[in-house]
N, C-alpha and C positions, 0 to 999 in steps of 0.2 A: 513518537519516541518510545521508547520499551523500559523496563525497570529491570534491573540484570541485579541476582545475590550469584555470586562465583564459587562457586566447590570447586574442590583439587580434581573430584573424580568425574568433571565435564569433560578433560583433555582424556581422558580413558573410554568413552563415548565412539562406538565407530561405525557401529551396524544398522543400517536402515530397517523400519518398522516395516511393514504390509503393510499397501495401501488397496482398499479397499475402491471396486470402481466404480464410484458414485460423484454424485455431484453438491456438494458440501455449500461452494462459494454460490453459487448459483441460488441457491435461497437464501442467500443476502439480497441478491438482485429480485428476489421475485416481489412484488408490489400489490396490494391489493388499494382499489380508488375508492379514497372515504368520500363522501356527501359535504357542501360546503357552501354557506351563506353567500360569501364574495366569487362571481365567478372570474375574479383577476389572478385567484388563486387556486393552484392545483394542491389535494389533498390527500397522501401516499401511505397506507402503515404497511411496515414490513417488520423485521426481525431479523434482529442481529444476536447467535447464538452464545455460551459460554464459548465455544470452539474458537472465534476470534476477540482472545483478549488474550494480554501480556501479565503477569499477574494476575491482579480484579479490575482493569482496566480493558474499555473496548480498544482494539488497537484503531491508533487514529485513522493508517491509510482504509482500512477495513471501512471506515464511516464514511470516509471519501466516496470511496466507489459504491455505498448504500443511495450519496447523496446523486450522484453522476447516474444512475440510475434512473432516480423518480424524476431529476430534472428535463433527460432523454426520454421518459415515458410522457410528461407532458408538453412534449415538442413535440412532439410524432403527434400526438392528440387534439394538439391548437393546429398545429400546422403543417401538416400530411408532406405536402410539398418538400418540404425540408427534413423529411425523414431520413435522406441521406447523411445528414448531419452528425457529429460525436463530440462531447466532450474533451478541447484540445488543452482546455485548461482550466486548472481550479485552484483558488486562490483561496485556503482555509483558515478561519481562526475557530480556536474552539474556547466556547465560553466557558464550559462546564464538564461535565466528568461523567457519560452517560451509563446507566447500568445496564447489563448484557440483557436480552428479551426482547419486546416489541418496542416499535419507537415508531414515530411518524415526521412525515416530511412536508413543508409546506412549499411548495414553488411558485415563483411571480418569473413573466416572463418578461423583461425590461425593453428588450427591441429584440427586432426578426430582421433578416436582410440573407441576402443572396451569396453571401460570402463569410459572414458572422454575425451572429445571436450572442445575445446576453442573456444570462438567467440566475437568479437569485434561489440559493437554497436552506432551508432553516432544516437541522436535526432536531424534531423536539422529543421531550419525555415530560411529563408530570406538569408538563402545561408550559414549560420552559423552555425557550430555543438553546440548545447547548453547543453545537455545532454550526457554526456559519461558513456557507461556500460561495464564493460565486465564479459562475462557471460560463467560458468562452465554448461556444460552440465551432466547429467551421466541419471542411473537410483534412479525413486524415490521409498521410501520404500512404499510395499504391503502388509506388516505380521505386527503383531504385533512385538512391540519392546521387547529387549530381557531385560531392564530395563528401566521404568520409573519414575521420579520423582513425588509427589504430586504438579502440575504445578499449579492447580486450584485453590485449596487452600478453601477458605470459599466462592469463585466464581460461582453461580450459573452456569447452562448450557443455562440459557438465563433470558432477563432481570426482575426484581426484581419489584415488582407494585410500589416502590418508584424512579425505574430510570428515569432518566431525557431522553428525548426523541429531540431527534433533529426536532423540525418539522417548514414547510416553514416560520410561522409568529413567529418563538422566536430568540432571536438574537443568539445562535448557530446556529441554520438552515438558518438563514440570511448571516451567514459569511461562513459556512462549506456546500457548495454549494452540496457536496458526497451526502450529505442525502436525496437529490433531486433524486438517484441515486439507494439508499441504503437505508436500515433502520439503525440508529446508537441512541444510551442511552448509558451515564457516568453512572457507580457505583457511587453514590451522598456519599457512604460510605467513599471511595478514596477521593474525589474532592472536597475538603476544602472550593475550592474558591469559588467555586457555593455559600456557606454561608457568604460570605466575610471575612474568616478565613484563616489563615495560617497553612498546614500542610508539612508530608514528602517529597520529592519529587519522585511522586510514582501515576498513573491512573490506572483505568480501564473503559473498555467500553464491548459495546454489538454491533456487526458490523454484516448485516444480507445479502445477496445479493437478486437481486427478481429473482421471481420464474421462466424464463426464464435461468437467468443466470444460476443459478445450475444445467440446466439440460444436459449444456455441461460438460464434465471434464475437457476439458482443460481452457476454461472459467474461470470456479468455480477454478482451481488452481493459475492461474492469479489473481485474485480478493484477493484469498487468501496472494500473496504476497505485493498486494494494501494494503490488510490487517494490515500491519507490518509496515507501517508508519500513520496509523491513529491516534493514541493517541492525543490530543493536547500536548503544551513541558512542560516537567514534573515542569520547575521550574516554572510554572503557578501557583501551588499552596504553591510556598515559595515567593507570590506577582511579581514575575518579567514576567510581561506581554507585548506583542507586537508581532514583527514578531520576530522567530529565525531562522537564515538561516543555513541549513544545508551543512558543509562541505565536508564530504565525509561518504557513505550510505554501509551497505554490510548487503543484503538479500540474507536468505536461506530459500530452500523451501524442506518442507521432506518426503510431501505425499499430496495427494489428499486429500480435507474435505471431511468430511460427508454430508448429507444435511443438512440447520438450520443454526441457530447462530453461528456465529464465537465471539470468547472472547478471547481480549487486555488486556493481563498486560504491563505497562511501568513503568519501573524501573531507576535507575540512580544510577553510585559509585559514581561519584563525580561533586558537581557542583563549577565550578571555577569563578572566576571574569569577565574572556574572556571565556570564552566556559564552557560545560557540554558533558556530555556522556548521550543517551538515547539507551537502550535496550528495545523491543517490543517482547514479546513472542504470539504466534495466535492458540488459541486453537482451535480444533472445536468442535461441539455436543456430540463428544465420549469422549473427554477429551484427544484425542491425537492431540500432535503437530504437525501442520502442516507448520507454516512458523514464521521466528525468522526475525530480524533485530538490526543491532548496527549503530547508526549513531553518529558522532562528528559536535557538531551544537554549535553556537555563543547566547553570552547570550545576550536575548534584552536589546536593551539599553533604 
């Protein structure tokens, strides 16, 4: 979940930055293998830059896809065979609050099978596990589905000449540090608050990776589950702004994107006194899903 302060002159925001075409996210995924006493366990440091945090916060899905990484690099590693395999699901709690820079990753691989793996992944820093994932493996879908819903809805396949645009001098791009990263626009249609209005509690955005990143697959599917906690927190536009911290997180990823825009619905059933539920649906270019998330997160105070 994100930490959102609202200025009047975020809705005034229109014009996309230059992105430059390099590969940003992608050294989030890159891993180097530490040396390790238990060999039950895999032993991963990587780095996670200032460029993915919300505030002074790493953003949570960003740790996601750190951890779906090294847990993929030590399944290809124990078990060749099964390389075909991806992270179809991750089921998160984070214990702690980790600081942007180097971090490492401890993996245990709990079962191996022909159809689904289990794999256990700890985020640590300063000797601490702060991030806990654990993560289904299987195969992800390649065919068209055999039904789909109208997910899109009146949602363009990319952004709208009125979306609002995250760029480094507007106070989103100031707080939501991804965009340094990424390209990202709110649906202004959705997002009330941007007028200093109160609406549903219900986002959307346009989330785009640069042109390096998509030209890996496993990258661009990573990112893609980055993807599923982008939203900012839906009860942002029923006024209840600050930080919301998220209790416990579960991403699913269903396929590779396309190239292009990726497009966030965030939804909500109920929002409570003490918590809310946020659902994130991640379309891509085609209009098929490619990565979902459901988190249970505390309502700012």
């Amino acid at each position: 979940m994100t930490e959102l302060a609202i200025d009047d002159a975020v809705a005034g925001e229109r014009e996309a930055a230059p992105e430059p075409d390099d590969a940003p996210f992608a050294r989030v995924c890159a891993l180097t293998e530490l040396p390790g006493e238990d060999p039950a366990v895999g032993r991963y440091r990587g780095t996670i830059e200032p460029t993915w945090t919300i505030g002074h916060k790493l953003h949570g899905g960003t740790m996601v896809a750190g951890s779906a990484a090294a847990a993929s690099r030590r399944l290809r590693a124990a078990a060749p065979e099964l390389a075909g395999m991806f992270p179809i699901s991750a089921s998160t709690d984070f214990l702690g609050a980790p600081e942007a820079g180097e971090v490492e990753y401890e993996v245990r691989i709990r079962k191996t099978g022909r159809q689904i793996c289990l794999i256990d992944t700890g985020l640590v820093q300063g000797g601490r596990t702060l991030v806990h994932t654990v993560f289904t493996f299987g195969h992800l879908n390649d065919q068209a589905p055999a039904y789909a819903a109208d997910n899109a809805g009146d949602m363009p396949a990319e952004p709208t000449a009125d979306a609002v645009f995250y760029t480094p001098d507007s106070p989103m791009g100031q707080l939501v540090h991804v965009s340094e990263g990424a390209s990202v626009a709110l649906d202004p249609r959705w997002a009330r608050f941007l007028e200093q209005e109160q609406g549903e509690p219900r986002l959307r955005l346009w989330i785009r990776a640069r042109e390096g990143d998509q030209q890996d697959p496993d990258v661009a599917a990573y990112f893609a589950m980055m993807a599923g906690d982008m939203s900012p927190p839906v009860p942002t536009n029923m006024g209840r702004f600050g930080w919301a911290p998220t209790v416990q997180m579960t991403t699913y990823l269903r396929r590779r994107p396309a190239p292009g825009w990726l497009r966030v619905i965030a939804t909500a059933h109920e929002i409570g006194e003490r918590m809310f539920d946020e659902d994130q649906l991640v379309l891509d270019s085609t209009g098929a899903v490619v990565a979902q998330s459901r988190q249970l997160a505390l309502i700012p105070r």
